[in-house]
C-alpha positions, 0 to 999 in steps of 0.5 A: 644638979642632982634634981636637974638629972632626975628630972631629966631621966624621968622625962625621958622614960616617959617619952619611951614608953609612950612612943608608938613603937612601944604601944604597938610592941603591946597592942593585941592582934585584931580578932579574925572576921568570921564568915555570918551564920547561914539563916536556917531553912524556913519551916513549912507552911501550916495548912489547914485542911478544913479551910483548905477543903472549904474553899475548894470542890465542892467537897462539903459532903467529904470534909462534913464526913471527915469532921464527924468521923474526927478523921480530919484530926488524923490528917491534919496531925499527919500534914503539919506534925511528920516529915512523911506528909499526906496525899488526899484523894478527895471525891466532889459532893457530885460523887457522893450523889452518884453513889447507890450501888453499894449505898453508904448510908447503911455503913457503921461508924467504924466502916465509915472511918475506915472507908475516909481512912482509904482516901489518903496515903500516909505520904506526899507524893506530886502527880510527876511520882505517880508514875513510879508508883505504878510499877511498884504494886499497891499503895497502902493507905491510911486505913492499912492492913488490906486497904490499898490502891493501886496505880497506873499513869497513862500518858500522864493522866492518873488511874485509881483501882481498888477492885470496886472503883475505877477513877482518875485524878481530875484536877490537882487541888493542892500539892505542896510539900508536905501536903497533896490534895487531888480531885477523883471522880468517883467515891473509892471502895474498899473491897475489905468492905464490900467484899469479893461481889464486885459487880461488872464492869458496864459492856462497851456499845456495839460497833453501829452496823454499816450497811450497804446503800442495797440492804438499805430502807429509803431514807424518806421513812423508817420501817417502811420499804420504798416505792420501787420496791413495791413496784416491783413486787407488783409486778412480779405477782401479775406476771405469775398471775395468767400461769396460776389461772391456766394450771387452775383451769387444767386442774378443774378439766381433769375432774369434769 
């Protein structure tokens, strides 16, 4: 009888402790759904400049200037390595072929660096900025110190002065944050090498002379009077002919 009730009581304790009620009294509480971690922003894009300048322009004789110089490291250190950026103002081989007053050949290493080092600004700017750019004064470039261009936008086409050339952004080659590329027309000159003699801006063309249909020659030759004119210069001279012969013949009565 004793062993019937043992029995029993274990039984039922068993039965207790594995009711739902008591596993779910001992159950942890579900962990919490957290919001997903947001992606991290995409890196930009590496840009190779000498690529970059190959395939474009043609800009062979700046990036043959850039790659001997080893300005090109500069840049592209400067492109891919700072949150700054760079803006590149690039000239085609055609400007190079245009530029003999003052030639670039009798330039040394180091004005020859420093005239690369003045096609560039340590900062990226899109064509849209320039416009601010033009009221706040020169730009410091690259080569620093008294290299500096200045700025005007003109019903949004871009204007270059740097004393000794005076150009404009023809084209946008490249302009993606962090990198600008844009095509000038001309090769930019310091002054800080070519000094203070900036020769003369080429006189505008006279204004054609409109002459009225009287003062005009005949249309029939040039340099030449027309008929009627000598028509009627020939009859003004035998009109005045029998006056000369008549005071001739005073002249010589007087004298007999």
């Amino acid at each position: 009888m004793a062993k019937m009730q043992l029995s029993i009581f274990i039984a039922v304790t068993l039965l207790f402790f594995s009711s739902p009620t008591t596993t779910a009294k001992t159950a942890s509480p579900p962990a919490p759904i957290l919001p997903p971690t947001p992606a991290p922003a995409p890196a930009p894009d590496h840009v190779n400049l000498t690529e970059l300048l190959s395939v474009a322009g043609p800009f062979h004789t700046f990036l043959d200037y850039l790659l001997s110089s080893g300005v090109i490291e500069t840049f592209q250190n400067q492109a891919n390595n700072t949150e700054e950026g760079i803006t590149i103002f690039v000239p085609k081989d055609d400007a190079f072929k245009a530029q003999k007053n003052p030639p670039l050949s009798n330039l040394t290493k180091d004005q020859l660096k420093q005239l690369l080092l003045f096609h560039a600004i340590p900062h990226y700017y899109s064509l849209s900025e320039f416009k601010n750019l033009s009221q706040s004064g020169p730009v410091s470039t690259f080569a620093g110190g008294q290299y500096s261009l200045k700025f005007t936008d003109v019903s949004g086409t871009v204007r270059i002065d740097s004393l000794w050339t005076r150009t404009k952004v023809s084209s946008s080659v490249f302009s993606t944050d962090p990198v600008a590329v844009y095509q000038v027309n001309r090769v930019l000159l310091p002054e800080a090498i070519f000094g203070t003699d900036v020769p003369p801006m080429p006189a505008p063309a006279p204004a054609p002379v409109v002459s009225s249909p009287s003062d005009s020659p005949s249309a029939d030759s040039e340099g030449v009077a027309s008929p009627k004119s000598s028509h009627k210069n020939s009859a003004k001279s035998l009109a005045f002919a029998p006056i000369a012969v008549a005071v001739s013949g005073l002249v010589a009565a007087l004298f007999l």
